[in-house]
C-alpha positions as CSV (number, residue, x, y, z in Angstrom):
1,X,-107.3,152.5,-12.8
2,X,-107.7,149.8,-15.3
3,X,-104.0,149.2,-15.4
4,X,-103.7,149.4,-11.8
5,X,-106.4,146.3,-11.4
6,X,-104.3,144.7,-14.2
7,X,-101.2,144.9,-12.2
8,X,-102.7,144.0,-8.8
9,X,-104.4,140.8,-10.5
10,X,-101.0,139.7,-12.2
11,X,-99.4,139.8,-9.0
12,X,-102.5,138.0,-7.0
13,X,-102.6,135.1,-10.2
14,X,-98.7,134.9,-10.0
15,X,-98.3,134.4,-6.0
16,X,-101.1,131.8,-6.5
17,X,-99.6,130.3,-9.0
18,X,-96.1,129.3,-7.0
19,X,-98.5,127.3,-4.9
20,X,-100.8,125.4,-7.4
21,X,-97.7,124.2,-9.5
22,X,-95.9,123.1,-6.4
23,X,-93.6,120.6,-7.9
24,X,-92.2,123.1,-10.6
25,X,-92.1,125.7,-8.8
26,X,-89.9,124.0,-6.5
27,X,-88.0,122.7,-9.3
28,X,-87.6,126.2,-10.5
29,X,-86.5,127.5,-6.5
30,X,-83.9,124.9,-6.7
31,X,-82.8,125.4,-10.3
32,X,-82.0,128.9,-9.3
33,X,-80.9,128.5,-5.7
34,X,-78.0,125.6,-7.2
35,X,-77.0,128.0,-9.6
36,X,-76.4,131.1,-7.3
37,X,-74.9,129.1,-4.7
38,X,-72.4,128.9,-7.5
39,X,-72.6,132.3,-8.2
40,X,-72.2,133.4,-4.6
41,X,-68.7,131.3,-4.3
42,X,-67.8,132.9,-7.4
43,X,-68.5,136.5,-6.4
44,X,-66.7,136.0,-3.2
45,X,-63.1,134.0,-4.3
46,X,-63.5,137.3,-6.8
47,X,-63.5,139.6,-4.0
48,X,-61.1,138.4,-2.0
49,X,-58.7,138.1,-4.8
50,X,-59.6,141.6,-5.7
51,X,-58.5,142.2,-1.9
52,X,-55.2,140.6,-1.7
53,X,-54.5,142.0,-5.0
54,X,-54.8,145.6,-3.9
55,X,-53.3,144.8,-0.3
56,X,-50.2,143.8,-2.4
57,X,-50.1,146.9,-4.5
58,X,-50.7,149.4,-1.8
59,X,-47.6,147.3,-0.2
60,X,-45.4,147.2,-3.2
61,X,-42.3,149.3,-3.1
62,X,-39.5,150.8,-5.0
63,X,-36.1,150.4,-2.9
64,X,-33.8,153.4,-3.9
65,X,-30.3,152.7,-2.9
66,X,-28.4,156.0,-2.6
67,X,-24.6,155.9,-3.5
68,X,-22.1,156.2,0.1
69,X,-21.1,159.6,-1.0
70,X,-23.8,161.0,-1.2
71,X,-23.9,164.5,1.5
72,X,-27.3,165.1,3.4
73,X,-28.2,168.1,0.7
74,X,-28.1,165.8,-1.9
75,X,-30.6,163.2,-0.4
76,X,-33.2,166.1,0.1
77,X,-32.9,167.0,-3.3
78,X,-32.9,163.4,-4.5
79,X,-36.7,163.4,-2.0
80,X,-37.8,166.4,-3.8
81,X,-37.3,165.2,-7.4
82,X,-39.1,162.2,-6.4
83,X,-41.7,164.1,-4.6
84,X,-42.5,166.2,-7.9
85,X,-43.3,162.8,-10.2
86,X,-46.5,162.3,-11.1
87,X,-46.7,159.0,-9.9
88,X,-45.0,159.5,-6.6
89,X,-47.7,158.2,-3.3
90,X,-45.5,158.4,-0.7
91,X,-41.8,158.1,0.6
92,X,-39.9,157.1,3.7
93,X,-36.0,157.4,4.1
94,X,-34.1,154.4,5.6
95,X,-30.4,154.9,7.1
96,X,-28.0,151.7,6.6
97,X,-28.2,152.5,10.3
98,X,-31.5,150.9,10.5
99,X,-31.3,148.4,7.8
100,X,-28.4,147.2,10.3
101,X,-30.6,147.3,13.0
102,X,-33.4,145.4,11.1
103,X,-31.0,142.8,9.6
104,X,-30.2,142.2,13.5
105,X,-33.1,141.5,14.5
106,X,-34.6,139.2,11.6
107,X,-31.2,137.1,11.6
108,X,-31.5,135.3,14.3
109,X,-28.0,133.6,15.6
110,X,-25.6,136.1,14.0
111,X,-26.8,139.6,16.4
112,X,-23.5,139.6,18.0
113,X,-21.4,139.3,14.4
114,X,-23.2,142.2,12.8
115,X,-22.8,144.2,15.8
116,X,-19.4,143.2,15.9
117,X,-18.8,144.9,12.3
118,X,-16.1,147.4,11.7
119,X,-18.1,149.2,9.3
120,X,-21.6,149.4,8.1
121,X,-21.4,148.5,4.5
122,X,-25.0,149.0,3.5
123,X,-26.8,151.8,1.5
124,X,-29.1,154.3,3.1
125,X,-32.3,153.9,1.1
126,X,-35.7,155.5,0.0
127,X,-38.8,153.5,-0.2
128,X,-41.1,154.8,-2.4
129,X,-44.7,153.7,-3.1
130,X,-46.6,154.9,-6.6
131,X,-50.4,155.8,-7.1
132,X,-51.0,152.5,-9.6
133,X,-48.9,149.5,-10.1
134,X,-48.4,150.2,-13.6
135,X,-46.5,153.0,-12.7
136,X,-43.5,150.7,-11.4
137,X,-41.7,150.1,-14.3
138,X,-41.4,153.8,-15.5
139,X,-41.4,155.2,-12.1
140,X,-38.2,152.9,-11.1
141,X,-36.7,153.6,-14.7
142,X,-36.8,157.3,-13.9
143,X,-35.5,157.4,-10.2
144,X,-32.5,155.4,-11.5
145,X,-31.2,158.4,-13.7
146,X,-31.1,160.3,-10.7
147,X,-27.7,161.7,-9.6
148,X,-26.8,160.1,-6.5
149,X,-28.8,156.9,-6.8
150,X,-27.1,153.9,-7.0
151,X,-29.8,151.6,-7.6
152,X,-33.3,151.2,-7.9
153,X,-35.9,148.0,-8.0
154,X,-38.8,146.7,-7.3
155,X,-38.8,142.6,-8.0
156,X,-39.6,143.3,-11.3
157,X,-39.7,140.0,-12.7
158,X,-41.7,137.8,-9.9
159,X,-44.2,141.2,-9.1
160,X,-45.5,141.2,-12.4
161,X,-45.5,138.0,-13.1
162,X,-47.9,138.1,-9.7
163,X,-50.0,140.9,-10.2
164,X,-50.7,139.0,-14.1
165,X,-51.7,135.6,-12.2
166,X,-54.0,138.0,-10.5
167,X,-55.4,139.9,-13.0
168,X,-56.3,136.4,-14.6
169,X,-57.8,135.0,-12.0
170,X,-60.2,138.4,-11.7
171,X,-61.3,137.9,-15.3
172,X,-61.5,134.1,-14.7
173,X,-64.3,135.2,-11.9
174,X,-66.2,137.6,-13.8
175,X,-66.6,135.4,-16.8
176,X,-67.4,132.5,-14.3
177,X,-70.6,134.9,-12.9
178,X,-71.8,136.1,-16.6
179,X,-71.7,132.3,-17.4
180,X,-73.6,130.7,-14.5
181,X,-76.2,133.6,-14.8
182,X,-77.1,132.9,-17.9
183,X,-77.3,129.1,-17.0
184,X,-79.9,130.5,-14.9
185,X,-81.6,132.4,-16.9
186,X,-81.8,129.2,-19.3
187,X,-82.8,127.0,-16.9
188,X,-85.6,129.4,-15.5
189,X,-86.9,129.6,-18.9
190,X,-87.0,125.8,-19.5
191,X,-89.1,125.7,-16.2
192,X,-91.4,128.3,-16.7
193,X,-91.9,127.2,-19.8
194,X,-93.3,123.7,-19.0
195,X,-95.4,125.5,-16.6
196,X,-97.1,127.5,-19.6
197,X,-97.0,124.3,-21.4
198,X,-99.2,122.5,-18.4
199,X,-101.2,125.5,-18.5
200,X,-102.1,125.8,-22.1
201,X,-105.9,125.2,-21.9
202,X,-106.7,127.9,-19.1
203,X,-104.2,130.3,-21.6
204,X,-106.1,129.2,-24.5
205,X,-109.4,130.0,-23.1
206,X,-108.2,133.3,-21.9
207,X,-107.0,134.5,-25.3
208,X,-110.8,132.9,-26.4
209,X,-112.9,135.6,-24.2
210,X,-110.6,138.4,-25.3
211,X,-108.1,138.7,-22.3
212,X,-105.4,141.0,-23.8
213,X,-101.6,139.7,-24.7
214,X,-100.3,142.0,-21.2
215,X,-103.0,140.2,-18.8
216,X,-101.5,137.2,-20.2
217,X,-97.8,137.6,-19.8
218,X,-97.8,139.8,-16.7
219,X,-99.3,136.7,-13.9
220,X,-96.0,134.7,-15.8
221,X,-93.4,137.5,-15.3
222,X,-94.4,138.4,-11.9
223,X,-94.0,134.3,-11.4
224,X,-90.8,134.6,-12.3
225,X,-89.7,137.5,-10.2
226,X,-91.0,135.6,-7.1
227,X,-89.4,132.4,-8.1
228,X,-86.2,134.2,-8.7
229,X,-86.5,135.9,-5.3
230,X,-87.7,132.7,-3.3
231,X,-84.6,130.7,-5.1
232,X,-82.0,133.7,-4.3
233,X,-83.1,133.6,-0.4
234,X,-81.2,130.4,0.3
235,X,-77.9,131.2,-1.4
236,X,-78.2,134.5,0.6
237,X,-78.5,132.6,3.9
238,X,-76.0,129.9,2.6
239,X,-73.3,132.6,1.8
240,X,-73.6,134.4,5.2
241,X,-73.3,131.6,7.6
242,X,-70.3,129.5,5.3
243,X,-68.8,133.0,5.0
244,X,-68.7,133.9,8.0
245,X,-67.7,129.9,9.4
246,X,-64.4,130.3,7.1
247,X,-63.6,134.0,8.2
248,X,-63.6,133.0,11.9
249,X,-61.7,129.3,11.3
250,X,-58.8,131.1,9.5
251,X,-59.0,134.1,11.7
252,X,-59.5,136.5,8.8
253,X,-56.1,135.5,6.9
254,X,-55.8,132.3,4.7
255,X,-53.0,130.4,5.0
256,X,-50.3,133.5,6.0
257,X,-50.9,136.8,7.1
258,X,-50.2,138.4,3.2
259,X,-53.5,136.8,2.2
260,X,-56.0,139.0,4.2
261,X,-59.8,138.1,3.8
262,X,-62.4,140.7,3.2
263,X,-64.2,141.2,6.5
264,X,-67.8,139.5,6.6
265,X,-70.1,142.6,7.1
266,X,-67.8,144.4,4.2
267,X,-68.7,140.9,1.6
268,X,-72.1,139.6,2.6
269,X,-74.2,143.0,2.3
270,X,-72.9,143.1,-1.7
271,X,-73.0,139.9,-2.0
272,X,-76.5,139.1,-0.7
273,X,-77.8,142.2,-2.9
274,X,-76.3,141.1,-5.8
275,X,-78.2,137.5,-5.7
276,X,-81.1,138.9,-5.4
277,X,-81.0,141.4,-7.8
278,X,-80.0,138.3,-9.7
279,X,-82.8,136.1,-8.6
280,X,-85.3,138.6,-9.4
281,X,-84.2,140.3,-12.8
282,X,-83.2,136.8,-14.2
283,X,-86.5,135.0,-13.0
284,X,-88.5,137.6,-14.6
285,X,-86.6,137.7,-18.3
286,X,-86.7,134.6,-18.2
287,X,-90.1,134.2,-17.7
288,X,-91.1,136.8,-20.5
289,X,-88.6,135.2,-22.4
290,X,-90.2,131.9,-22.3
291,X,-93.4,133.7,-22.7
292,X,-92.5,135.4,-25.8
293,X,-91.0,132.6,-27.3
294,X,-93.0,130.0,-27.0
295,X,-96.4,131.4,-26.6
296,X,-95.6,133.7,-29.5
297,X,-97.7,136.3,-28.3
């Protein structure tokens, strides 16, 4: 019970004490709102990038040319050796019939000269799409050894050089969101502690009649976690709306439709959890860092 009346006080003394120090309580709210407006771009450019990145993967192919004497048994057998790789997804046969037909339609102006054609010198093909992108290379590497296969590629060269840009950026994001949470925390601890600072006398009396080291700290640390949570609030609201502004002026794609944006209600729900998971957890270390710290108690 005694811990229970503990608790319940530290939380009454906290929420009273956002209001009595106003002005750095305010300072605090904005402190940590600023920073997770930052974090909130971060976490969503990371997202998206994430997005596109994995769009392009799930779209990457391997185009197997198959040799023009190659007999229909043959190209089943060629499918079933490429069926039994371990990194085989998923194939699709393409005739130089239809490549013809595609190359038709996409040329626009010279229809009438490749139906005009005495032959069709093109390759019937196999596209074939691998489990993980790192599985390219090797994957291609083997399905050129194949009998029968003329030719296999993927674009080596500009796809990795892609998916690395990528990959970079990814890190770039996460080690942007570490940084600016620790900014944060820093700043919330600066704040709270000029709060205990203003507040020495009533602590010093407190420690005077006995009050114990926990019913000190705890009124702090629960300041904190209401502070953090008060401050995430408007990046939450902030990252919704602007989200959601973009997503409908670009129609859901940014500048072409290969660069697909993740959809609003699939971004703002993780996104809005994470800030204030931030808010909270980083308002109250910080606070019992500051406590601990400088109080030294």
């Amino acid at each position: 019970m005694r811990a229970i009346r503990i608790l319940v006080r530290s939380i009454r003394d906290a929420f009273k004490s956002v209001f009595r120090n106003f002005s750095l309580s305010i300072a605090s709210i904005a402190c940590i709102a600023i920073t997770l407006i930052l974090v909130a771009i971060s976490l969503a450019l990371s997202s998206n990038v994430n997005h596109f990145t994995q769009n392009i993967e799930k779209e990457l192919s391997i185009v197997v040319y198959l040799k023009q004497d190659v007999d229909e048994n043959r190209k089943n057998e060629i499918e079933k050796e490429i069926k039994h790789m371990a990194s085989f997804d998923s194939l699709e046969f393409k005739s130089k019939d239809d490549w013809k037909k595609e190359m038709e339609q996409s040329l626009t102006g010279l229809e009438d000269v490749i139906k005009e054609m005495d032959s069709n010198p093109l390759y019937d093909s196999i596209l074939v799409k691998v489990k993980n992108s790192s599985d390219l290379n090797a994957t291609t590497n083997a399905i050129s050894e194949l009998e029968g296969v003329e030719s296999a590629n993927y674009g080596k060269d500009s796809v990795d050089q892609l998916l690395i840009i990528f990959k970079v950026i990814e890190k770039a994001m996460l080690v942007i969101v570490v940084a600016l949470i620790l900014v944060t925390a820093f700043l919330i601890s600066n704040t709270i502690k000029l709060t205990i600072y203003s507040r020495r006398n009533e602590i010093e009396i407190m420690r005077l009649v006995g009050t114990s080291n926990t019913a000190i700290k705890l009124p702090f640390e629960f300041e904190g976690l209401f502070l953090g949570l008060i401050g995430s609030i408007i990046p939450v609201l902030i990252a919704i709306y602007s989200y959601i502004i973009v997503y409908d002026h670009f129609d859901g794609y940014l500048f072409s439709h290969m660069i697909e944006l993740v959809k609003p209600n699939e971004l703002l729900v993780y996104v809005s959890l994470i800030l204030v998971a931030i808010g909270g957890a980083v308002g109250m270390v910080g606070s019992w860092h500051a406590v601990r710290k400088y109080l030294k108690i």
